[in-house]
N, CA, C and O atoms as a printed pandas DataFrame, in Angstrom:
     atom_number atom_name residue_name chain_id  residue_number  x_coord  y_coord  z_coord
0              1         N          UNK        A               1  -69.849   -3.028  -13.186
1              2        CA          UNK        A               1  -69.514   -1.679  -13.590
2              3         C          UNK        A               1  -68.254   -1.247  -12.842
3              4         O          UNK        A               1  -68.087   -1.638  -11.687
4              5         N          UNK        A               2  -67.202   -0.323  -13.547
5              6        CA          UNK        A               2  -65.815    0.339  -13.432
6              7         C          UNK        A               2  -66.287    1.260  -12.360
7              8         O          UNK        A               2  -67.506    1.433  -12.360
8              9         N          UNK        A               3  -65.633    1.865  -11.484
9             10        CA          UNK        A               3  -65.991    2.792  -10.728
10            11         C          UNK        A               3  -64.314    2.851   -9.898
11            12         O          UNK        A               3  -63.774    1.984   -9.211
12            13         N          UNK        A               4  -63.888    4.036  -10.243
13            14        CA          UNK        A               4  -62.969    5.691   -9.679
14            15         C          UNK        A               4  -63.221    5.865   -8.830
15            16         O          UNK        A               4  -64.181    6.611   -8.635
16            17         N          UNK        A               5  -62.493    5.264   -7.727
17            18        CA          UNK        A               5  -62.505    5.925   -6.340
18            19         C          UNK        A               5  -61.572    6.652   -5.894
19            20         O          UNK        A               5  -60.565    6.140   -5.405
20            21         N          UNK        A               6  -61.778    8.295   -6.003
21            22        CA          UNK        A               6  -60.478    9.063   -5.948
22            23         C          UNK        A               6  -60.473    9.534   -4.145
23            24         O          UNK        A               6  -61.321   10.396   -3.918
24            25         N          UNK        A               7  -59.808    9.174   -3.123
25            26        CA          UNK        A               7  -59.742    9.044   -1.693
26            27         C          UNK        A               7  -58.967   10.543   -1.763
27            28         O          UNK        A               7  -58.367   10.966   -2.751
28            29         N          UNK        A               8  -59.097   11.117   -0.704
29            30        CA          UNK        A               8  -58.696   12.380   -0.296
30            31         C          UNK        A               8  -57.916   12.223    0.992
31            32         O          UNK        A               8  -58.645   12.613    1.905
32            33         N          UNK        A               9  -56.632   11.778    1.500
33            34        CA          UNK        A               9  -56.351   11.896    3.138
34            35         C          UNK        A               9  -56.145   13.401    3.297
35            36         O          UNK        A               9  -55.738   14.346    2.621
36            37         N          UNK        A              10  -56.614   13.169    4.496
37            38        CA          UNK        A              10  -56.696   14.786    5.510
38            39         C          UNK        A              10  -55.400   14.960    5.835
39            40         O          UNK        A              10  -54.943   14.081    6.565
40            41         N          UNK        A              11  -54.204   16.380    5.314
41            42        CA          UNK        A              11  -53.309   16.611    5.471
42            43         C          UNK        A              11  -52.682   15.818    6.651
43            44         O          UNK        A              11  -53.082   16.247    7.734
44            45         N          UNK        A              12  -51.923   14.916    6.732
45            46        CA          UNK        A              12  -50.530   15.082    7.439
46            47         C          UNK        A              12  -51.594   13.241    8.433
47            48         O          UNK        A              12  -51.115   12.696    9.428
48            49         N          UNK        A              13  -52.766   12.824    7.834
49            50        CA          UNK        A              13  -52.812   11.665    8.381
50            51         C          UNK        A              13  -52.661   10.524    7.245
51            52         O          UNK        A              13  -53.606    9.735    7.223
52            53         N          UNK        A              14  -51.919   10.361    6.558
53            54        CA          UNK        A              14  -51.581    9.180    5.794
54            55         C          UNK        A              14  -51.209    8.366    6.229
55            56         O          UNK        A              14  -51.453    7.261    5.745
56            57         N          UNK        A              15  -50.392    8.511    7.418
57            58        CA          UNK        A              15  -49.936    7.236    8.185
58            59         C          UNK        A              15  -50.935    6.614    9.264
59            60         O          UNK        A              15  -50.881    5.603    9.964
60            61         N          UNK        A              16  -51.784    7.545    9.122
61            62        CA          UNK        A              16  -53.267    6.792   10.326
62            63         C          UNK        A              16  -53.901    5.995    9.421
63            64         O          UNK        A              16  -54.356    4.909    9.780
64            65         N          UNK        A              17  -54.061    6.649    7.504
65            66        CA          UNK        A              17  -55.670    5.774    7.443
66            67         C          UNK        A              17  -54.578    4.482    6.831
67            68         O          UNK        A              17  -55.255    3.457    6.751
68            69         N          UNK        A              18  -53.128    4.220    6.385
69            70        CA          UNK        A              18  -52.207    2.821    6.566
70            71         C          UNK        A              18  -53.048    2.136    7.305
71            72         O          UNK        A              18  -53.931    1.331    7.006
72            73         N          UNK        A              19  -52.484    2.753    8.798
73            74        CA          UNK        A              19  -52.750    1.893   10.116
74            75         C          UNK        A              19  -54.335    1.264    9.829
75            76         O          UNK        A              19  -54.758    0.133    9.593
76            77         N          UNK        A              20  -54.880    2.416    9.958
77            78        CA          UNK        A              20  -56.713    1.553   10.023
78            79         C          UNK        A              20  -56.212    0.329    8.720
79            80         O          UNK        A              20  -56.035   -0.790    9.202
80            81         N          UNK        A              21  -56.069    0.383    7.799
81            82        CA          UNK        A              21  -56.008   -0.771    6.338
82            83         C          UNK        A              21  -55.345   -1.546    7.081
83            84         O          UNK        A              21  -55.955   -2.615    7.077
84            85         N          UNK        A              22  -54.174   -1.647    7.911
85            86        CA          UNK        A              22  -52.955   -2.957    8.472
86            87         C          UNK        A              22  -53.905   -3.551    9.300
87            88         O          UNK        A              22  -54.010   -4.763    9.112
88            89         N          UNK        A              23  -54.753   -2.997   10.304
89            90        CA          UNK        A              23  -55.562   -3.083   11.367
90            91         C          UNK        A              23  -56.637   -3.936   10.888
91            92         O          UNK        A              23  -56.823   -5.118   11.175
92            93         N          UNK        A              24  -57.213   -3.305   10.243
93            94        CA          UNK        A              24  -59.333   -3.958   10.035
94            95         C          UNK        A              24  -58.937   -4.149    8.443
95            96         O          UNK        A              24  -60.029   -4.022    7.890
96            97         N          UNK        A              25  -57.937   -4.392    7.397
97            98        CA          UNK        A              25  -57.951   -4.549    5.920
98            99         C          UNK        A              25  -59.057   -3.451    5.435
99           100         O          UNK        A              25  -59.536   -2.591    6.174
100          101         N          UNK        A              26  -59.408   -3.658    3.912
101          102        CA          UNK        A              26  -59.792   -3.231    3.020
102          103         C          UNK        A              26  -61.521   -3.028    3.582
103          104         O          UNK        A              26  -62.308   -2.213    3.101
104          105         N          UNK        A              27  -61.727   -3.693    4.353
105          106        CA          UNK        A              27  -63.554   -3.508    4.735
106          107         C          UNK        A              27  -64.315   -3.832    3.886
107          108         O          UNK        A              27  -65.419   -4.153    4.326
108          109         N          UNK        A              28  -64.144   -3.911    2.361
109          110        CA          UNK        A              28  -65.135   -4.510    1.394
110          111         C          UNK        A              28  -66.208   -4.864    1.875
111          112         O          UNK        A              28  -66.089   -5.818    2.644
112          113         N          UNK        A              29  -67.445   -4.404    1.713
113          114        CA          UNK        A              29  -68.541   -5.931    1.464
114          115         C          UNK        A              29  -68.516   -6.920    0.197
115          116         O          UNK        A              29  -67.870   -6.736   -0.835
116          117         N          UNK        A              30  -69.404   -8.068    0.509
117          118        CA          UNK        A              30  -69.094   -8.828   -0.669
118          119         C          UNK        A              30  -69.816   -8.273   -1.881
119          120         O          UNK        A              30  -70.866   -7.633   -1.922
120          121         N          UNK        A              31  -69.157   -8.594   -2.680
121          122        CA          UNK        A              31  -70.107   -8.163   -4.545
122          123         C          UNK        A              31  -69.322   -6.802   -4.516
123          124         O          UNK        A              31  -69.730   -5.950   -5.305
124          125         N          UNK        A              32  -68.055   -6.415   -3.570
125          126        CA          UNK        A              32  -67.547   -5.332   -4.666
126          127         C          UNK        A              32  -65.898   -5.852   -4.266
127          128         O          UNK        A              32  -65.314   -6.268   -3.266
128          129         N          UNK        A              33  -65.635   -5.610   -5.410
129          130        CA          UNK        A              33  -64.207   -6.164   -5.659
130          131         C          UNK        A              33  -63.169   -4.923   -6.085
131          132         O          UNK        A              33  -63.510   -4.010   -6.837
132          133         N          UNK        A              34  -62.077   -5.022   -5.584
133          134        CA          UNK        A              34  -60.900   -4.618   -5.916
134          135         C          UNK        A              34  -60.113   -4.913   -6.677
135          136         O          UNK        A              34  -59.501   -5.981   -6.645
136          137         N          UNK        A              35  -59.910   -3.691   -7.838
137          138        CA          UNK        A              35  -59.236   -3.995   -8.734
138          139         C          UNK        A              35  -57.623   -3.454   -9.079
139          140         O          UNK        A              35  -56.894   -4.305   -9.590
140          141         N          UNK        A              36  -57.181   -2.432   -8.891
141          142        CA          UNK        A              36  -56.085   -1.916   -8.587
142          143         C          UNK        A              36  -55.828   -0.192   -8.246
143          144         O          UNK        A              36  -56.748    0.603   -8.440
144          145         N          UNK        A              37  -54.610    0.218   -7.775
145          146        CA          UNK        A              37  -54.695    1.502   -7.203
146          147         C          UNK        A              37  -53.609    2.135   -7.336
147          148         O          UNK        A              37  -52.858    1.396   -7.972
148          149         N          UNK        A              38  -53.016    3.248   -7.053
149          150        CA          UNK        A              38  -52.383    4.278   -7.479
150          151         C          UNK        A              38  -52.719    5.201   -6.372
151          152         O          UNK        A              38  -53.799    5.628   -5.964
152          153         N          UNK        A              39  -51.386    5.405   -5.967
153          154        CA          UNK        A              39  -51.099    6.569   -4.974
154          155         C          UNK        A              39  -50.436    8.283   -5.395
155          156         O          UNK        A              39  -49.238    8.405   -5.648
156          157         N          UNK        A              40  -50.914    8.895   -5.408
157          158        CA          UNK        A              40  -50.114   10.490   -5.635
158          159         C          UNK        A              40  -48.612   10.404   -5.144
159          160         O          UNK        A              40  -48.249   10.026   -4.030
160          161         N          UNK        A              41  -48.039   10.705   -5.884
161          162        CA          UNK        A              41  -46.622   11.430   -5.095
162          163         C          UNK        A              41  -46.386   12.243   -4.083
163          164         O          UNK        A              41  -45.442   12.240   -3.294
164          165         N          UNK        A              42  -47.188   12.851   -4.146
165          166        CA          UNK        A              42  -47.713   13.837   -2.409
166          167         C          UNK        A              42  -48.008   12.634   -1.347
167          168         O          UNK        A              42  -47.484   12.456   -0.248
168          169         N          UNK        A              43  -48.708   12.095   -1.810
169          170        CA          UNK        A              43  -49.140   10.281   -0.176
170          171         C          UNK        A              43  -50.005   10.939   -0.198
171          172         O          UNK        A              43  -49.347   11.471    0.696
172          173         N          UNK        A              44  -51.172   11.699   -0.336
173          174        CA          UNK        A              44  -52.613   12.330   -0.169
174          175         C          UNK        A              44  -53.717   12.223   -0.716
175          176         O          UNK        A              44  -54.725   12.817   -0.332
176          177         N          UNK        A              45  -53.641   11.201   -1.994
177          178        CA          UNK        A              45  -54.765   10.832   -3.304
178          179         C          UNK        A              45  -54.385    9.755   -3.305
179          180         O          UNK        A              45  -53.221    9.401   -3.495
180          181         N          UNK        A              46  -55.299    9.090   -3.097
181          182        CA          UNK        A              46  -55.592    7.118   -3.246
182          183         C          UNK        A              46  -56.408    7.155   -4.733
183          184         O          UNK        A              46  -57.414    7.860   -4.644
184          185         N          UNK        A              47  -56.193    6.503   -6.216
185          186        CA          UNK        A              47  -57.072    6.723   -6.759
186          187         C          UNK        A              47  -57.036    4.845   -7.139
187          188         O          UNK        A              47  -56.163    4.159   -7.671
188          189         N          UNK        A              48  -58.475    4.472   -6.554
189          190        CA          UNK        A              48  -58.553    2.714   -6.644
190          191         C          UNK        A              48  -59.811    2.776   -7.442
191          192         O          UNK        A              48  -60.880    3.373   -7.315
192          193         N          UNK        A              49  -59.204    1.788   -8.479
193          194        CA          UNK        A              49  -60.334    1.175   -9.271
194          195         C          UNK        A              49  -61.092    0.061   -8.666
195          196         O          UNK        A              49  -60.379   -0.825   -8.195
196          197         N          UNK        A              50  -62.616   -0.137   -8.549
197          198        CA          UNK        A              50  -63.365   -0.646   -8.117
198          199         C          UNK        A              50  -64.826   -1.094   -9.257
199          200         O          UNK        A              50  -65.589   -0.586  -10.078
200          201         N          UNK        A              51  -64.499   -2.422   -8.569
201          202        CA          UNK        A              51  -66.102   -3.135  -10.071
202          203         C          UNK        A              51  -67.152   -3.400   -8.887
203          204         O          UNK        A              51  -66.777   -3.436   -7.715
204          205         N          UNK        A              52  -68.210   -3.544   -9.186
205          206        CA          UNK        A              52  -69.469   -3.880   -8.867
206          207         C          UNK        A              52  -70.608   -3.425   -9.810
207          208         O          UNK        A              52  -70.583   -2.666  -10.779
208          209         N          UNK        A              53  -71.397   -3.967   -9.357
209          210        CA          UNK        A              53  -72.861   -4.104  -10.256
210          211         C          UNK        A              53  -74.181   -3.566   -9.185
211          212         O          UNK        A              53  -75.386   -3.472   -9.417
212          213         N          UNK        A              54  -73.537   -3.325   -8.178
213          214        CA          UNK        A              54  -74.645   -2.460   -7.184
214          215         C          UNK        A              54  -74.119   -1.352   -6.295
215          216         O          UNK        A              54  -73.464   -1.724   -5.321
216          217         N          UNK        A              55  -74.355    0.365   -6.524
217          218        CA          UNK        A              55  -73.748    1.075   -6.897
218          219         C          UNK        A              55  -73.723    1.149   -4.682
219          220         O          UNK        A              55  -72.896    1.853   -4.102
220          221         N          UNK        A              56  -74.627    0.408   -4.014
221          222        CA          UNK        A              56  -74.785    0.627   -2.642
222          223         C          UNK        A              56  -73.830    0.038   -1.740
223          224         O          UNK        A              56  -73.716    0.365   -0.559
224          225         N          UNK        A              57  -73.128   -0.865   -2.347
225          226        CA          UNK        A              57  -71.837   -1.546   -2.096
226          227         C          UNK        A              57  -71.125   -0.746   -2.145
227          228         O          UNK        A              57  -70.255   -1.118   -1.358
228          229         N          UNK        A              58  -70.637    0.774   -2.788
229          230        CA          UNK        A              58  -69.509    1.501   -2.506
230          231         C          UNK        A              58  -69.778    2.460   -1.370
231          232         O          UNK        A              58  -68.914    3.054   -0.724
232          233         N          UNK        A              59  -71.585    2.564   -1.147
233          234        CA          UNK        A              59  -71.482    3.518    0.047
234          235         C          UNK        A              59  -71.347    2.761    0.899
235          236         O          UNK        A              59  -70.690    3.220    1.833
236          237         N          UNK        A              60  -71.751    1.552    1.047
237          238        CA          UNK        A              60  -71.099    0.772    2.539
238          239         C          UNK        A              60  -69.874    0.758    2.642
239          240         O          UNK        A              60  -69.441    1.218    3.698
240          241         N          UNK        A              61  -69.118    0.374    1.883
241          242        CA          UNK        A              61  -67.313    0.911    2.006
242          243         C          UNK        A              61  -67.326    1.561    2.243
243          244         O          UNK        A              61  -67.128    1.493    3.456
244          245         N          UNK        A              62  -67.514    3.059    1.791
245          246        CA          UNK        A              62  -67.037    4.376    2.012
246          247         C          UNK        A              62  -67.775    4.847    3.501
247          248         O          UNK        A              62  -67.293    5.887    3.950
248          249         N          UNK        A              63  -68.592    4.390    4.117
249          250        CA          UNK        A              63  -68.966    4.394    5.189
250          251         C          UNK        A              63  -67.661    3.710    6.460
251          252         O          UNK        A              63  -67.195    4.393    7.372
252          253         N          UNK        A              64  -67.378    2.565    6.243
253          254        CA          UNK        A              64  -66.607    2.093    6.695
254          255         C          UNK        A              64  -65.288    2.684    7.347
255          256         O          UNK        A              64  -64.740    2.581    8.445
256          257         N          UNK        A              65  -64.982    3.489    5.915
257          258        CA          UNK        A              65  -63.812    4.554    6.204
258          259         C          UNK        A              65  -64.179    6.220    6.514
259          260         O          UNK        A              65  -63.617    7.242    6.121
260          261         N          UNK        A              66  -65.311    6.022    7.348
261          262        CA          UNK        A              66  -65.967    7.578    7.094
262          263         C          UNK        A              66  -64.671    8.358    8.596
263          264         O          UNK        A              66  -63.971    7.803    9.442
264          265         N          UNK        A              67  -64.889    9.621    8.293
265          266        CA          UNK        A              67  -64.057   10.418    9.130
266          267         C          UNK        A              67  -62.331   10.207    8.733
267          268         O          UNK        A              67  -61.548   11.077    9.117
268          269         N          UNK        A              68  -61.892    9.179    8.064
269          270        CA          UNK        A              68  -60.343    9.174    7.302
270          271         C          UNK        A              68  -59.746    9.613    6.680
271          272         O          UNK        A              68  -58.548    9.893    6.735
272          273         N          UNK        A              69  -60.799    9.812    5.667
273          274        CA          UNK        A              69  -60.724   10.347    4.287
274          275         C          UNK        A              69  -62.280   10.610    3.915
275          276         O          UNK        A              69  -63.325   10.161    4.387
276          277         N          UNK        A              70  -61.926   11.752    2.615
277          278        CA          UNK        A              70  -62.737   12.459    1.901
278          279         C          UNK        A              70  -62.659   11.251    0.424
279          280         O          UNK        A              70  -61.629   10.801   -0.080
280          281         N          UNK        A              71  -64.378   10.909   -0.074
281          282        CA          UNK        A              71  -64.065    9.731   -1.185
282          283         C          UNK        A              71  -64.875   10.701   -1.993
283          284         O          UNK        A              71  -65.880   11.315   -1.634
284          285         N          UNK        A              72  -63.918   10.743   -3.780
285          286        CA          UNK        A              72  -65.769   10.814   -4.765
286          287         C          UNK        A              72  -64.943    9.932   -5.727
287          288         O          UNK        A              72  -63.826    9.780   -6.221
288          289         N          UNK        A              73  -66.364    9.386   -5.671
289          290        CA          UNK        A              73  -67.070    7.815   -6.710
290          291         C          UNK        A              73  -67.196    8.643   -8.436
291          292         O          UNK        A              73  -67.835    9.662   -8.694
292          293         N          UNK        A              74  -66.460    7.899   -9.284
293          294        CA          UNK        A              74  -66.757    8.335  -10.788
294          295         C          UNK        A              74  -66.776    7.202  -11.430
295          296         O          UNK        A              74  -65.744    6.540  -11.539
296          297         N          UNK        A              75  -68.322    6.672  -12.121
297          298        CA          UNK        A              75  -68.028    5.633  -12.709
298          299         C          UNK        A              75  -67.627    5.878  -13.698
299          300         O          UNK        A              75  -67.844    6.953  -14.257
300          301         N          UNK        A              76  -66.571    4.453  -14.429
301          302        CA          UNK        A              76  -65.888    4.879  -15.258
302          303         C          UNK        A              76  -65.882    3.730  -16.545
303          304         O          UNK        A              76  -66.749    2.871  -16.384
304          305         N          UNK        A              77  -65.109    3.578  -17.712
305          306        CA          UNK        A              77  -65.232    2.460  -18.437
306          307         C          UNK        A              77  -63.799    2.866  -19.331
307          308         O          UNK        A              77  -63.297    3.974  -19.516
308          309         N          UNK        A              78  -63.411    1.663  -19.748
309          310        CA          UNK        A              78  -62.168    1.584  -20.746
310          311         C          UNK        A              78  -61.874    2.484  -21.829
311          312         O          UNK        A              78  -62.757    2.960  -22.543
312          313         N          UNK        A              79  -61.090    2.639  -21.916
313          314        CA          UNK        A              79  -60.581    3.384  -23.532
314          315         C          UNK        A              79  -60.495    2.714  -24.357
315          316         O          UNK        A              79  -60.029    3.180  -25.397
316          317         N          UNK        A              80  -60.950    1.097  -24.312
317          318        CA          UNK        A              80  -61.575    0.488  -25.397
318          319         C          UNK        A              80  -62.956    0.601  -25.782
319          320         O          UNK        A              80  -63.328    0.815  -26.936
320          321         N          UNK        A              81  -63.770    0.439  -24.697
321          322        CA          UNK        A              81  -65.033    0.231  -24.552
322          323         C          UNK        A              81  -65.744    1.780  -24.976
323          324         O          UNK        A              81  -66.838    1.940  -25.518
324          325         N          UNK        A              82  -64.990    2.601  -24.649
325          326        CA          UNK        A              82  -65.616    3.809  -24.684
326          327         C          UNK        A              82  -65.409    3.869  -26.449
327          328         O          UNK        A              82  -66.392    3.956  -27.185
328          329         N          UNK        A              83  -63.832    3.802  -27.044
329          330        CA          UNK        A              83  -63.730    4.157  -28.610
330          331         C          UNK        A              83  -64.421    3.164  -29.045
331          332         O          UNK        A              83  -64.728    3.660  -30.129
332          333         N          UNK        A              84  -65.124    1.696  -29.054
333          334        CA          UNK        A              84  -65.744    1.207  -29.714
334          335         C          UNK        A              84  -67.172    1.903  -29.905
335          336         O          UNK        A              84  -67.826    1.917  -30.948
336          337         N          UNK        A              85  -67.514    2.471  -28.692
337          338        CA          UNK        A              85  -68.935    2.660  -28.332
338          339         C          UNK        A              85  -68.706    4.164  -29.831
339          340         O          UNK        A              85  -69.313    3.998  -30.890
340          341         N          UNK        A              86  -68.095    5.039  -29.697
341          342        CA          UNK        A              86  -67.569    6.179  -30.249
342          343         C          UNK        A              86  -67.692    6.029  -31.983
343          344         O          UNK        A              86  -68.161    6.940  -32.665
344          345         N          UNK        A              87  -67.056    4.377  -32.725
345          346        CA          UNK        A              87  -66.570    4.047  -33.484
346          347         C          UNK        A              87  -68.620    3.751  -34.427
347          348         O          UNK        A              87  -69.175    4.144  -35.454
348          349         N          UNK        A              88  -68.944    2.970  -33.375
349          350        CA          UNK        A              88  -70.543    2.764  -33.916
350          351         C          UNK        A              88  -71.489    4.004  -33.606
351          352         O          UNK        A              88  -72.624    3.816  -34.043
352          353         N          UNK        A              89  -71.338    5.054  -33.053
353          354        CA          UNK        A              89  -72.102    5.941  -32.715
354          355         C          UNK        A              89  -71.644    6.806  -34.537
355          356         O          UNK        A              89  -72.367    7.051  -35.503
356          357         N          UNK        A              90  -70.389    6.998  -34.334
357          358        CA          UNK        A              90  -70.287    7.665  -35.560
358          359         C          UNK        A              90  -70.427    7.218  -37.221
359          360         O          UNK        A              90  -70.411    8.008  -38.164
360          361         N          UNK        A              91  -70.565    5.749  -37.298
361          362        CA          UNK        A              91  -71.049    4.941  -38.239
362          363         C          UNK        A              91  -72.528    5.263  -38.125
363          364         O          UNK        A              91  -72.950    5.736  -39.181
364          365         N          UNK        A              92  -73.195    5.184  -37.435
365          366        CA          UNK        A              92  -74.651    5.350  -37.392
366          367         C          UNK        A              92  -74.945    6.576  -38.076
367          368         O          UNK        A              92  -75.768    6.571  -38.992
368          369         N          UNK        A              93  -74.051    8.172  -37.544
369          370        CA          UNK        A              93  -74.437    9.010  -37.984
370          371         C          UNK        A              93  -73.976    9.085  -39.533
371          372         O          UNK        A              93  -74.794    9.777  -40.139
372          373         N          UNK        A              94  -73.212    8.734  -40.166
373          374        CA          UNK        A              94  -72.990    8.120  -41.479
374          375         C          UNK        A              94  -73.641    7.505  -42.042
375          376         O          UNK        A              94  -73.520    7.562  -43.266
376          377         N          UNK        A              95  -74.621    6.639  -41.487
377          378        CA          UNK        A              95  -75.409    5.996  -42.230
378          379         C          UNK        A              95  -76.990    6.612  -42.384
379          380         O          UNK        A              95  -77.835    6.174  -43.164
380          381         N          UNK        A              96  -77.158    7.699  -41.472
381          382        CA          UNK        A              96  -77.820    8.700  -41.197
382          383         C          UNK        A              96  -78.066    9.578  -42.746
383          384         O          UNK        A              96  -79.135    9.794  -43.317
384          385         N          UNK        A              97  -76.831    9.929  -43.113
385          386        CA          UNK        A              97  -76.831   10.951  -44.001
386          387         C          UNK        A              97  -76.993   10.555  -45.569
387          388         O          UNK        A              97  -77.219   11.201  -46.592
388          389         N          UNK        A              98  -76.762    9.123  -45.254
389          390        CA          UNK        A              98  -77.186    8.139  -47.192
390          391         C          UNK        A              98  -78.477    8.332  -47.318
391          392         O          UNK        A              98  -79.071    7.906  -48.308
């Protein structure tokens, strides 16, 4: 499963929670993987996409980095996956009404 990890740094420490990542890396446990990320133009919003299949693997990360940053978790899924899902939901209700 897709999962939105939108990171919050605490005004004016962006260059500390760097350091901790150069220092100790990413902290992962195993079974959750990194998938790619996106920084704000401000340097203050980390927003990293993250897969796993056990939703307790992101609180051990986010533990990891506790006191750095502020994290909320949104699981998420494709704009394929979602319009297919969309595409048969609304065929159904079409076939509903014959």
């Amino acid at each position: 499963m897709l999962f939105m990890v939108i990171e919050h740094f605490p005004e004016g420490r962006t260059s500390e929670v760097y350091r901790a990542f150069r220092e100790r890396g990413r902290q992962q446990p195993d079974g959750l993987r990194y998938v790619d990320s996106w920084i704000s133009a401000s340097l203050d919003v980390c927003f990293q996409l993250m897969e796993c299949d056990d939703a307790a693997l992101l609180q051990e990360w986010q533990a990891n980095w506790e006191g750095l940053m502020r994290c909320e978790i949104v699981p998420v899924t494709s704009s394929k996956q979602t319009y297919a899902m969309m595409e048969r939901l609304a065929g159904e209700k079409s076939g509903d009404q014959l």
